[in-house]
C-alpha positions in Angstrom: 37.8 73.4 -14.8 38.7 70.2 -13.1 38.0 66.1 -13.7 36.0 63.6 -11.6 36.7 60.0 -11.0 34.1 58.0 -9.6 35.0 53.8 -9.7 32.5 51.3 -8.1 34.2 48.4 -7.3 32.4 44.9 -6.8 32.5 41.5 -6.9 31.7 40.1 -11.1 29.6 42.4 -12.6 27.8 39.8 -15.4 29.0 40.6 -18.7 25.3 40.8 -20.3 24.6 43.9 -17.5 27.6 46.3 -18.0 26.5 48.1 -21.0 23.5 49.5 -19.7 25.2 50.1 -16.1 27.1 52.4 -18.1 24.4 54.4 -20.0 22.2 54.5 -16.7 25.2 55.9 -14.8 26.0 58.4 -17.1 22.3 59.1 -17.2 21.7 59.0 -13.4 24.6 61.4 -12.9 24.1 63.9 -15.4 20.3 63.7 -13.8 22.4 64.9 -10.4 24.4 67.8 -12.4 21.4 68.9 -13.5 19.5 69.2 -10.5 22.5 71.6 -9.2 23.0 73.7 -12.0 25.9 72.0 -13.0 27.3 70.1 -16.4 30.0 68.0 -17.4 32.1 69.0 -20.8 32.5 65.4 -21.0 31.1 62.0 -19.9 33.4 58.9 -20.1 32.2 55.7 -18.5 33.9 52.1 -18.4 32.8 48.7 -17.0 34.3 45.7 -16.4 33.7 42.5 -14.5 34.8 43.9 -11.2 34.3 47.8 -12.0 31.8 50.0 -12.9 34.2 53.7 -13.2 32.9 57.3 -14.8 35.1 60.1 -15.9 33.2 63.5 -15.6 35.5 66.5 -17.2 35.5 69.9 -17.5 33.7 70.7 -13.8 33.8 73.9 -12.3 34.6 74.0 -9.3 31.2 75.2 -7.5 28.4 75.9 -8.6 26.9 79.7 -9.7 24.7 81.6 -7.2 21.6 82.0 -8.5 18.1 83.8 -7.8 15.1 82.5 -8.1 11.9 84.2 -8.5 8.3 82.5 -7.9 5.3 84.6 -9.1 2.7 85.1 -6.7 -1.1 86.5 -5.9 -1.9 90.4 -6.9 -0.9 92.6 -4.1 -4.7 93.0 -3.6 -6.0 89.4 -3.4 -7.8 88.0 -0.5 -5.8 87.5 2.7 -6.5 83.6 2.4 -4.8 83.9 -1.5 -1.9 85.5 0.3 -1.5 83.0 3.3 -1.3 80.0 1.1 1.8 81.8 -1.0 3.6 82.3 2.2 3.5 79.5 3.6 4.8 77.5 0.4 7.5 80.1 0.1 8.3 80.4 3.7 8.6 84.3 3.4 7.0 86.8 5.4 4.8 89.6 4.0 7.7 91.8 4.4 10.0 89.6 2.4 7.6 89.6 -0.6 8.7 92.1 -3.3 5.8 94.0 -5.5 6.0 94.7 -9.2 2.7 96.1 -11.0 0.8 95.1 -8.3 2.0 91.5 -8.5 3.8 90.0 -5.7 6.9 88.0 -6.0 9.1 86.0 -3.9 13.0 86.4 -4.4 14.9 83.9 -2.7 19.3 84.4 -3.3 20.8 80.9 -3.4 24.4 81.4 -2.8 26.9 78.9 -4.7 27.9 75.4 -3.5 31.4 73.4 -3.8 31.3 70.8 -6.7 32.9 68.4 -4.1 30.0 68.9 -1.6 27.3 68.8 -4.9 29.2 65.4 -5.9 29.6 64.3 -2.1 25.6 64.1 -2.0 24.8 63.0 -5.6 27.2 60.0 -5.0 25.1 57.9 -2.2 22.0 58.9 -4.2 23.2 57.3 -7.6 24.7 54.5 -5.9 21.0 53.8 -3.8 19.1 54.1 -7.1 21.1 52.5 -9.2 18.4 50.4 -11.7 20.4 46.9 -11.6 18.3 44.2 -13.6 19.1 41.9 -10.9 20.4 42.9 -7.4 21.2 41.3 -4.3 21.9 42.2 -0.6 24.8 41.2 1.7 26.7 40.9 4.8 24.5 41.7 8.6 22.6 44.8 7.1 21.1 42.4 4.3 18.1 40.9 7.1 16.8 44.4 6.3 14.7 45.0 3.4 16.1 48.7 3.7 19.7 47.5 3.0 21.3 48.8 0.3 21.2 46.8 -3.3 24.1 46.1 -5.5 24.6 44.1 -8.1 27.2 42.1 -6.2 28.8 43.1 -3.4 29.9 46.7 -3.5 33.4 46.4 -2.2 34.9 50.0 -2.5 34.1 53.3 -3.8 37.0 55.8 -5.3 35.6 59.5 -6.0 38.6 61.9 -6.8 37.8 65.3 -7.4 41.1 66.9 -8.7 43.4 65.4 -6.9 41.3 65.1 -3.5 39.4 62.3 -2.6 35.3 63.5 -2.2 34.0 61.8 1.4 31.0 60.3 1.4 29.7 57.1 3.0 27.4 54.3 1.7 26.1 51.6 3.4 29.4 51.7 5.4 31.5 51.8 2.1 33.9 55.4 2.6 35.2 56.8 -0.1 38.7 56.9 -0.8 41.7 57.1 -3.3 42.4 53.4 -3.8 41.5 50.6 -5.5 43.1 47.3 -7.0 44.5 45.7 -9.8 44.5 42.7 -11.8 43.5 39.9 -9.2 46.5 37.6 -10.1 49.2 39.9 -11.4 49.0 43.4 -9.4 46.3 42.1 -6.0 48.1 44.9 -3.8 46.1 48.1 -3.5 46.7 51.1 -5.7 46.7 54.7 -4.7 45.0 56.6 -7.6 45.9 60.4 -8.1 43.0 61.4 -10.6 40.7 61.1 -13.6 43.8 61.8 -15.7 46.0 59.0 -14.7 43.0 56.5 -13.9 43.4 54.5 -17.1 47.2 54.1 -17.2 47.6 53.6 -13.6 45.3 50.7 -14.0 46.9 49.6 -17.2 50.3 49.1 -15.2 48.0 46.9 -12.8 47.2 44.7 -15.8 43.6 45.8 -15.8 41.9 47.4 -19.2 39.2 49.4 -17.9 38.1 50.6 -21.6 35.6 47.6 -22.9 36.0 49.0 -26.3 39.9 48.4 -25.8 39.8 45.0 -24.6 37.2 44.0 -27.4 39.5 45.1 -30.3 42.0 42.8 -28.3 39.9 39.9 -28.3 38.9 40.5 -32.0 42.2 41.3 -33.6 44.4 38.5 -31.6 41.7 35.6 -32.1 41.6 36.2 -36.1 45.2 36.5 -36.0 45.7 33.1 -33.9 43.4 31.5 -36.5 44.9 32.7 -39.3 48.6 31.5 -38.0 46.8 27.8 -38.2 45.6 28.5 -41.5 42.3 28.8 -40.4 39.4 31.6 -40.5 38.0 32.8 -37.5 33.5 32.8 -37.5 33.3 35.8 -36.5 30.9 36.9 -33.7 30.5 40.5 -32.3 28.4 39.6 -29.2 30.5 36.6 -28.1 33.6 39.2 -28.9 31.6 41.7 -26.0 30.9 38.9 -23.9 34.4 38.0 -23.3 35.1 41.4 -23.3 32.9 41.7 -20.2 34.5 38.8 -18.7 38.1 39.7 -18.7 40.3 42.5 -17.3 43.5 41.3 -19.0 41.9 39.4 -22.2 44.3 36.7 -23.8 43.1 34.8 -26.1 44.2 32.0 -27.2 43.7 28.6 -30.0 43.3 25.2 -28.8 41.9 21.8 -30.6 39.7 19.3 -30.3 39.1 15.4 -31.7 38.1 15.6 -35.2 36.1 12.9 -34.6 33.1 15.4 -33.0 33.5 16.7 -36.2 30.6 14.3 -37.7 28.2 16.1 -35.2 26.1 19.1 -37.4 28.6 22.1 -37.2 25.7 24.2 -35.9 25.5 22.0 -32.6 29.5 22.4 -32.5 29.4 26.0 -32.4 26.6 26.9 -30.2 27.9 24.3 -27.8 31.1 26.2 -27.4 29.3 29.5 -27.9 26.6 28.9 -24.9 28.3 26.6 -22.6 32.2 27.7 -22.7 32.0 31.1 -24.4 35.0 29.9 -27.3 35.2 31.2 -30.8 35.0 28.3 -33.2 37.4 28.4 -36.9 36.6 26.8 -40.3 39.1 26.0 -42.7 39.7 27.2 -45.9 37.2 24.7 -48.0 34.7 26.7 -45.3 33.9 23.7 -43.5 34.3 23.7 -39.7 37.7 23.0 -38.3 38.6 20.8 -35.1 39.9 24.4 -33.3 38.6 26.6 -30.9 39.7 30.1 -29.5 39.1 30.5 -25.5 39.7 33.9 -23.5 42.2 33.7 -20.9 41.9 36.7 -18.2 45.5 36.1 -17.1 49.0 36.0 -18.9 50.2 32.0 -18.1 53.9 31.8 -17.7 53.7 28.8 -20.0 51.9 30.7 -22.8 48.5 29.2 -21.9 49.5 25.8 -22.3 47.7 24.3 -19.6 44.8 26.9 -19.9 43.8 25.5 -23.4 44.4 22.0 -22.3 42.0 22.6 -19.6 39.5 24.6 -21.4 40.0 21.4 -24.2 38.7 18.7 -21.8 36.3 20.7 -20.8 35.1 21.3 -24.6 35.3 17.8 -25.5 33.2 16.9 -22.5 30.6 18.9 -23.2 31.0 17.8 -27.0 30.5 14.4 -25.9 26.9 15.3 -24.4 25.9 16.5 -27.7 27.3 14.0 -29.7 25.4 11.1 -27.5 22.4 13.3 -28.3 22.6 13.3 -31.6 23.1 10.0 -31.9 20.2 8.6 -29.7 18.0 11.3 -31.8 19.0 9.5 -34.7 17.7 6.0 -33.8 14.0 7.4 -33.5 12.0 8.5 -36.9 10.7 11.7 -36.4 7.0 10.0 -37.0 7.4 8.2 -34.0 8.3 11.2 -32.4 4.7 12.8 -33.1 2.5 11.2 -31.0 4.8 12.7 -27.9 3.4 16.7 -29.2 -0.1 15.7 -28.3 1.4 16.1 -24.2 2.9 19.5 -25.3 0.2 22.4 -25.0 0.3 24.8 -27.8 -1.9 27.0 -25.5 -4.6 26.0 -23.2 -7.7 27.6 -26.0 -5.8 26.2 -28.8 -5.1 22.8 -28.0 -1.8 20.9 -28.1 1.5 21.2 -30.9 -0.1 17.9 -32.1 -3.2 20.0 -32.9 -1.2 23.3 -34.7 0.3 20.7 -36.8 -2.5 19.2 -38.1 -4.0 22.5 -39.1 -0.9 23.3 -40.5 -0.3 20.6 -42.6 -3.9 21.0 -44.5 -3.1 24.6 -44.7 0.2 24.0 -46.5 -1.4 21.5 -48.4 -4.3 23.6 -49.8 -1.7 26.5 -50.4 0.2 24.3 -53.1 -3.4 22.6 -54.4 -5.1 26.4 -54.8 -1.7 27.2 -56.6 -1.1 30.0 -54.3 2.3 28.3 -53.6 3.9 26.5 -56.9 6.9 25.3 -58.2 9.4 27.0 -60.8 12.1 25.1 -62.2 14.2 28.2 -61.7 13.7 28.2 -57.8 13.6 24.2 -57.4 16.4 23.2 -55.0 17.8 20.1 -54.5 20.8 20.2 -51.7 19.6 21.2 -48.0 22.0 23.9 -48.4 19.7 26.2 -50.6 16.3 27.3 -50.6 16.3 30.6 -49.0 16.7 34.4 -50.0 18.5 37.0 -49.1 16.7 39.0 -46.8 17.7 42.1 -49.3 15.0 40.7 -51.8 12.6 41.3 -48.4 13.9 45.3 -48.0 12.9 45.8 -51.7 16.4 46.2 -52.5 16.5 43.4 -55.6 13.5 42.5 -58.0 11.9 39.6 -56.3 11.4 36.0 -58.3 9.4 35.8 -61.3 6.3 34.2 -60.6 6.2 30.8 -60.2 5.3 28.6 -64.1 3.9 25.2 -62.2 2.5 23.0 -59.7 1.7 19.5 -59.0 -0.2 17.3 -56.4 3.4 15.6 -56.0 4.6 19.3 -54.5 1.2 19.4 -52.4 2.0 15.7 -50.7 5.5 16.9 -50.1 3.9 19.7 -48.3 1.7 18.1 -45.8 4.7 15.4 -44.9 7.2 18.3 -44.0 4.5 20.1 -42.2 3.6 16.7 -40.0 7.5 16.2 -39.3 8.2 19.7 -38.6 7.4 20.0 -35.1 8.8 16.8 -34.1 12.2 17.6 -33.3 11.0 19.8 -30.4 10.6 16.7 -27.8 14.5 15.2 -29.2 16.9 15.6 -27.1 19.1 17.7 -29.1 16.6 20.3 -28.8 15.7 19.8 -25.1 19.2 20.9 -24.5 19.3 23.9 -27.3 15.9 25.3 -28.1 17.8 27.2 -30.6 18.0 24.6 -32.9 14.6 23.5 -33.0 13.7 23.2 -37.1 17.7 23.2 -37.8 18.1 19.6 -35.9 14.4 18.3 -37.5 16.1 18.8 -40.8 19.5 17.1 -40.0 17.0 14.1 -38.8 14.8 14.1 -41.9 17.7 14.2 -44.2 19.5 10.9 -42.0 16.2 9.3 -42.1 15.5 9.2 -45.9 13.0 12.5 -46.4 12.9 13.9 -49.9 15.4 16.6 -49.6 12.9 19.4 -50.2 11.3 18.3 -47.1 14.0 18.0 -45.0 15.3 21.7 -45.8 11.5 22.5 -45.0 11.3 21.3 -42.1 15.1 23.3 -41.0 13.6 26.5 -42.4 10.1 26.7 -41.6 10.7 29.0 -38.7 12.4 31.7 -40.9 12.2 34.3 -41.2 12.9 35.2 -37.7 13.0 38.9 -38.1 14.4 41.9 -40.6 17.3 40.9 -42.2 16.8 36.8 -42.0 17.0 34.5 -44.9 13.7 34.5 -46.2 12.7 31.1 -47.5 12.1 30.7 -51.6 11.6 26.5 -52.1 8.1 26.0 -53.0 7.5 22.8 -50.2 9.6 25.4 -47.4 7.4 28.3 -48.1 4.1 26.5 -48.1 5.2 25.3 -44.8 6.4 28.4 -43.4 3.3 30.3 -44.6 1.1 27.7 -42.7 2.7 28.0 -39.4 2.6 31.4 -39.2 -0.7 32.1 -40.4 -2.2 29.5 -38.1 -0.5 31.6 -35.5 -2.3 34.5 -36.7 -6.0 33.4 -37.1 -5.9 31.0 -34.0 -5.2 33.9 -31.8 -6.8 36.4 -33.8 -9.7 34.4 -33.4 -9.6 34.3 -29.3 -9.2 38.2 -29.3 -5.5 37.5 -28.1 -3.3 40.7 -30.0 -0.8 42.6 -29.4 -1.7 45.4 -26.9 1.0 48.2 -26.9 4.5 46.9 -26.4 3.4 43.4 -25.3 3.3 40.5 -27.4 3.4 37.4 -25.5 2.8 35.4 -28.6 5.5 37.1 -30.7 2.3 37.7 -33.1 4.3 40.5 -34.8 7.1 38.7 -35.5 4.4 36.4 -37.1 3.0 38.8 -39.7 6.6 40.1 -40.6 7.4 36.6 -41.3 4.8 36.3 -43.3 5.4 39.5 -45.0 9.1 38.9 -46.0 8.1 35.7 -47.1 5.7 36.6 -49.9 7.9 39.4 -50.9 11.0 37.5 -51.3 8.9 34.2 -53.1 7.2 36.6 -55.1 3.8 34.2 -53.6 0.6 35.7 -54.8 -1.4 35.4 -51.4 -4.7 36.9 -51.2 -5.2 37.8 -47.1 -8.4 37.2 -46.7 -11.5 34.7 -44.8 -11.1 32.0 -47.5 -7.7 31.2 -46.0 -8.8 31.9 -42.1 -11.7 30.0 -42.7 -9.5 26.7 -43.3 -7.4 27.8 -40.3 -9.9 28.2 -37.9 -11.1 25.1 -36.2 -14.8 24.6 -35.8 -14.7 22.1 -33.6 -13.1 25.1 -31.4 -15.2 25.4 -28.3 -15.4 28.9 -29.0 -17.8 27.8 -32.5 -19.1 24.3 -31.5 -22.4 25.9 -31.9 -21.9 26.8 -35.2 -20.5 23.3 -36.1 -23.0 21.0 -34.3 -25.7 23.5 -35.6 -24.6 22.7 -39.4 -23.7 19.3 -39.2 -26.9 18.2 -37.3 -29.4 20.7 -40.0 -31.2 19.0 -42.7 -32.6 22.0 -44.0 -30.8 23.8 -46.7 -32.0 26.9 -45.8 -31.4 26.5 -42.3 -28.0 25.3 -43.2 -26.9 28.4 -45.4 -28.0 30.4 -42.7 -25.1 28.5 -40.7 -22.6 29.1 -43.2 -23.5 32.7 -43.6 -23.0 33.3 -39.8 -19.4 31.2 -40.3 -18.4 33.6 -43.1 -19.5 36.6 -41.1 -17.6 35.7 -38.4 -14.4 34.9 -40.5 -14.9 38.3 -42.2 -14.5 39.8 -38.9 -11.5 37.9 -37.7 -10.5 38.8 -41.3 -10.9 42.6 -41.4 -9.0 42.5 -37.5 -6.0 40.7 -39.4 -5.7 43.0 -42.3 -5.3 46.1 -39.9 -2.5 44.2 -38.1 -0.6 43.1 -41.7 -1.4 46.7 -42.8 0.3 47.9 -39.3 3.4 45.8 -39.8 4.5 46.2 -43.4 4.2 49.9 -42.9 6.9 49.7 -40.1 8.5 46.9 -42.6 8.5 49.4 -45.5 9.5 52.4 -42.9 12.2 50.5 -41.7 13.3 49.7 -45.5 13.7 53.2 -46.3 9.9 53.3 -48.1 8.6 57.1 -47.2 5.7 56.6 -44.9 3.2 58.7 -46.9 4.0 56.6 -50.2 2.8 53.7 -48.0 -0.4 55.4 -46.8 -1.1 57.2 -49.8 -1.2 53.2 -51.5 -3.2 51.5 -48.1 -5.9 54.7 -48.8 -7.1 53.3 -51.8 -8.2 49.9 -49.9 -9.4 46.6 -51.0 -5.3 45.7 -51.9 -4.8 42.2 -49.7 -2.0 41.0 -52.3 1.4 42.2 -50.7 3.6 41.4 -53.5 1.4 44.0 -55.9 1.3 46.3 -53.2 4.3 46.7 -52.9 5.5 47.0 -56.4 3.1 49.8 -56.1 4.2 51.3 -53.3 7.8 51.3 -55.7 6.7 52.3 -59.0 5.4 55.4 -56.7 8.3 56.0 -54.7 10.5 56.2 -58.3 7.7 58.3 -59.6 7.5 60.7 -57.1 11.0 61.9 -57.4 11.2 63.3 -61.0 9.8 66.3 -62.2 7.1 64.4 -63.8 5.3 62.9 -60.4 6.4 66.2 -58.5 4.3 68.2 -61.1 2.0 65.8 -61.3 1.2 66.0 -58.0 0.8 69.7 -57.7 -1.8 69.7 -60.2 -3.7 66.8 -58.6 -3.7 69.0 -55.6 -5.1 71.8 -57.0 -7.8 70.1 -58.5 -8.4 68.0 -54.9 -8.6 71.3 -52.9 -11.0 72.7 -55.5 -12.8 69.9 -55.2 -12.9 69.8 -51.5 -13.7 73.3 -51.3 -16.8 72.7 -53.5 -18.1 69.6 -51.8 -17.4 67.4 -54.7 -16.8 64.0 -53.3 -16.6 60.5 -55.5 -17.1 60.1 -59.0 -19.3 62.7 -60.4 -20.2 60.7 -63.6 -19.2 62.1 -66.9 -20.3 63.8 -70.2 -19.3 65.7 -73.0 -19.9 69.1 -73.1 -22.6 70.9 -74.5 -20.7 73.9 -74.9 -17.8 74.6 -77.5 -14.9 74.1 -74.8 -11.7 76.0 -74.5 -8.7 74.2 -76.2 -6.9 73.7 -72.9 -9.9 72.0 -71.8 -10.4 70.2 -74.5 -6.5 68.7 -74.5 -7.0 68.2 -70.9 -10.1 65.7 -72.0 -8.0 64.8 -74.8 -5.7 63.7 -72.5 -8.0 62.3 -70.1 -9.8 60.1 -73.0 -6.4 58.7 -74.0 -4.5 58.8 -70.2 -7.2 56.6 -68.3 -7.5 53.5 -70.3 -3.9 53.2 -70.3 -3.3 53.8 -66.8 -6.1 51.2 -65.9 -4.8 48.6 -68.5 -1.3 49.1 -67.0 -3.1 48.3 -63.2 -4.8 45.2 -64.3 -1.2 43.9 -65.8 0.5 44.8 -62.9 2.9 47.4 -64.9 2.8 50.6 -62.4 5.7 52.1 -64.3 3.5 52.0 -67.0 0.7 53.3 -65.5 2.5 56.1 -63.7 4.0 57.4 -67.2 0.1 57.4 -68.6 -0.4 59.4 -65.8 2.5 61.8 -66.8 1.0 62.7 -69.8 -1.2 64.4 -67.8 1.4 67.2 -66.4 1.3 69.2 -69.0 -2.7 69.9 -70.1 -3.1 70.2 -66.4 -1.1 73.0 -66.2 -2.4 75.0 -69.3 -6.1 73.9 -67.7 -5.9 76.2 -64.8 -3.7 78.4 -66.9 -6.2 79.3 -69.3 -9.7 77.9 -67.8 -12.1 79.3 -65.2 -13.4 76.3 -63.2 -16.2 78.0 -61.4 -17.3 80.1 -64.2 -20.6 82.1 -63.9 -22.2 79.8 -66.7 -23.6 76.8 -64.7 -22.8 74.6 -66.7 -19.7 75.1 -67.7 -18.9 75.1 -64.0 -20.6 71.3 -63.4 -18.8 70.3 -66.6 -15.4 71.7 -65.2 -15.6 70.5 -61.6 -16.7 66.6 -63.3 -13.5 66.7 -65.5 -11.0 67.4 -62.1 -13.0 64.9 -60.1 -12.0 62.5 -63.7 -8.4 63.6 -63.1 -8.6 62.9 -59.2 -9.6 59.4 -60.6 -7.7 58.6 -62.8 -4.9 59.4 -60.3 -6.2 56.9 -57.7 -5.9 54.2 -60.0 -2.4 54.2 -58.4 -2.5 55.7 -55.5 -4.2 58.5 -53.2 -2.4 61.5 -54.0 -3.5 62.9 -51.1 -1.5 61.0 -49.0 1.8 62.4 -50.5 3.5 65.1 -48.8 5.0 67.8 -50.9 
């Protein structure tokens, strides 16, 4: 068995790209093993910013002969039957061999030379190579038919064994050499295999492993912090990012004025993240420090002296531009910011941002007012720095709040003024330069301007949560907010027929409804989804129902008028339905995602009419902890046995029930025994909310159920014992879905 090296040498290869130029060129050339019969014990690829290299191992060296054998007509089929086979197998009659009257053609393919196999795959990888962004070069590039690289493709090196592969592309021939470290080791290098490939380059000052040169970056920056005293904020993908910048990574720890300190640390670090690629350190109180950690792709003679004195000006310079807009933000109130959102369209059948906000602001207003969204004194916070969850009370993996004890107009008022600032920060400058920041640099201003601190941090955090695993807001004034934004998001699309098709989402509505999901789960909000809430979300005035609001506000009749609002409702009720399906779509993959069991989900969804998330869910809990002890697994076998009885005799619904005429059994009369004692229970335990409760009502059931079919004959020959029988299993199925539909549970 022997190794292959194949390196594809270019000019930078952008950091963000080389991870999936690795997978696809494994991919591609496994693809091109395959199609010769051939496989790899091994696969090994590396990428860099001036390399793309794979290390195939374990090749033979040529491939096996093989025969292959096509089925064809019956030896007696029609001449014109027999004509077409030969002429797509290129055989002759004579050629053909026969087998039960069947004809077959047998073609012997001898073996092929790996080298040759690879010598061919090569060009083809290299021509179909899926770049997200390519480019042409040099004379050949006034032809559309020139070949595509990333960069310019410089050299190829393809070593079989020792011996180099040839093969030519776009005027590239393979070879054996290729070259180090641009700075330290320029001069060519004569490789001598897969074996060596890594070391030889190592000696060239060149780490071709990405996962070795991240480790590098990693280890030596959180050491260089801690030598300051200093913590390093960690970051995994500005860690790969330098990684995919650097052949020789050296990091090292420079400083800057302390007075840029006074700009929000968030602007700090994303101006050294985005614009210069540095690490940023806080200090032991956790507070950001005046220190920075750049990557050096070269070992200075000075110890990077002049490399971090550069890479300071350049920091402090670009610190400066944030600092200047940070401070001409601050001498504008974000109400006199507002009327400049009324030029910013939201989308052209929606209106502008100016418009969202209103309609979000008397949203978030009537949440607080309707009590939907109220205040506890346990969740009150005071200090921008708190207010949000965990998003582990989201995944289900803590008990979320208790329910809120009270409300007040003062927290409705507070409401409406963080919804009307929220937006504003969008047309600051600050936030012209770093979308990112928008909400987090509206809540810096809000707080310097005077705002009640509650709005402030509502304003910051009513775009949260972002996705799984987000802080999830829990401040009364931030969650009314957030709520409002995103369900305006909802029901004004909803409402054009704009949704999600497949995998596009141009509106990020999904992210939407998740947002709104972890929200009420992690608040513990009691939000009914339905058409009373759309119904003050949805703008009348809306071209798309000027009809409907012309037509009511110009009736006099009050007939004629209810009519009107009947037609509104209906047509809220459908918008209302659409969004249930989508919120019902999304907290399954939510729950899925959470490590909920799917069917636990459906079998909870099956019962319908359940638009309160928070008591779904606590559903969908006590069911998933029932389900796994020998109660619920019993449980659910009898329930099964009486649902396929049922099924099998057509019973369907609630069959009504009375006492029987008849002396019964005594298992069936502990099974209605049980029933009479077992449903009452169960359906107080619902109405309070208590599904443990309700589940261990339930439980009681386990055992008459089992001595029931035991001891009783359901479809006796006595008619009525049979109706009586089949009444008091469609009373068990029942009583069951007061929790959940069975049905729905595997097992």
């Amino acid at each position: 068995m022997t190794d292959f090296l194949l390196e594809l040498r270019s000019e930078e290869i952008p950091a963000r790209m080389q991870a999936g130029a690795r997978e696809n060129l494994a991919k591609l050339f496994a693809a091109e093993l395959a199609k010769a019969g051939l496989s790899a014990g091994e696969i090994v690829t590396y990428a860099g910013p001036r390399r793309l290299a794979l290390i195939a191992r374990g090749l033979p060296a040529a491939t096996e002969a093989v025969s292959e054998e096509v089925k064809g007509p019956r030896a007696s089929a029609p001449p014109q039957a027999l004509e077409g086979f030969l002429r797509k197998t290129g055989l002759t009659r004579e050629q053909l061999t026969e087998r039960d009257g069947v004809l077959f053609a047998i073609t012997e393919k001898p073996g092929r030379a790996t080298a040759q196999v690879l010598a061919e795959a090569i060009p083809a990888i290299v021509r179909a190579f899926p770049w997200p962004k390519s480019m042409r070069w040099g004379a050949e590039s006034t032809s559309t038919e020139s070949m595509r690289w990333v960069r310019p493709l410089h050299a190829i090196v393809a070593l079989f064994g020792g011996e180099v592969v040839p093969f030519e592309v776009a005027g590239i021939t393979s070879g054996n050499t290729t070259r180090g470290h641009r700075f330290h080791a320029p001069a060519e290098i004569a490789l001598t295999g897969a074996d060596t490939y890594v070391e030889q380059l190592r000696a060239a000052r060149v780490l071709v492993d990405q996962d070795e040169r991240a480790a590098i970056i990693r280890e030596r920056a959180s050491a260089l912090a801690a030598e300051a005293g200093l913590e390093l904020v960690e970051d995994e993908g500005l860690v790969a990012e330098n990684a995919g910048l650097t052949e020789w990574p050296v990091p090292l720890l420079g400083r800057f004025d302390e007075a840029f300190l006074d700009v929000p640390p968030e602007v700090i670090q994303l101006t050294a993240r985005v614009n210069q690629k540095y690490f940023v350190c806080r200090s032991a109180d956790g507070k950001l420090a005046n220190a920075f950690v750049c990557t050096a792709n070269i070992e200075a003679t000075d110890g990077g002296a002049k490399i971090v004195e550069g890479n300071g000006k350049v920091l402090a310079a670009r610190l400066s531009d944030a600092r200047f807009f940070y401070e001409t933000d601050l001498k504008t109130k974000l109400d006199d910011l507002r009327p400049k959102l009324e030029k910013i369209v939201f989308h052209e059948k929606l209106g502008t941002v100016a418009d969202k906000v209103e309609r979000v602001a008397k949203l978030a207003s009537w949440l607080v007012e309707e009590g939907i969204v109220t205040e506890s004194p346990s969740r009150r916070r005071e200090g921008l720095g708190e207010g949000s969850a965990s998003g582990d009370v989201a995944r289900g993996e803590v008990p979320p709040p208790s329910p809120p004890v009270y409300g007040g107009g003062e927290l409705a008022d507070l409401a409406e003024r963080a919804a009307y600032l929220a937006k504003a920060d969008l047309v600051t400058g600050m936030v012209g330069e770093f979308p990112e920041l928008q909400g987090l640099m509206g809540g810096y201003y809000a707080a310097a301007q005077g705002e009640d601190s509650r709005v402030a941090e509502a304003v910051r955090d009513h775009y949260k949560p972002v996705g799984q695993g987000d802080d999830v807001p829990t401040a009364p004034v931030t969650v009314a907010v957030a709520l409002a934004d995103k369900l305006d998001t909802l029901v004004t699309f909803f409402s054009h027929d704009m949704r999600p098709t497949g995998s596009k989402d141009p509106f990020a509505l999904r992210r939407a409804a998740l947002g709104v999901i972890l929200t009420l789960t992690g608040s513990g909000v009691r939000l009914p989804i339905r058409a009373s809430i759309f119904e003050r979300v949805i703008d009348w005035k809306d071209p798309e129902y000027g009809d409907l609001h012309d037509a009511l506000a110009n009736e006099k009749d009050a007939d004629e008028r209810a009519a009107i609002q009947t037609e509104i409702a209906v047509r809220a009720q459908r918008i209302d339905s659409k969004i249930l399906d989508f919120f019902a779509d999304r907290l399954k993959v939510q729950q899925r995602e959470a490590g909920v069991r799917h069917d636990l989900i459906d079998a909870v969804f099956a019962l319908g009419g359940e638009d309160d998330l928070v008591r779904l869910l606590a559903r969908v809990r006590a069911l998933q902890a029932f389900v796994t002890t020998d109660d619920g697994t019993n449980l659910l076998a009898g329930y099964k046995r009486a649902a396929n009885i049922l099924k099998k005799e057509g019973v369907e619904g609630d069959q009504g029930w009375t006492a029987p005429t008849y002396t019964p059994e005594p298992a069936e009369a502990d099974l209605i025994a049980a029933l009479d004692a077992a449903e009452p229970k169960a359906a107080d335990a619902v109405k309070a909310e208590d599904f443990e409760a309700a589940m261990a009502a339930l439980a009681s059931l386990r055992a008459p159920i089992d001595r029931f079919f035991d001891d009783v004959t359901v479809n006796d020959a006595d008619p009525a014992k049979r109706t009586v029988r089949l009444a008091l299993l469609a009373r068990v199925r029942a009583a069951v879905h007061t929790v959940a539909d069975f049905s729905r549970i595997e097992g």
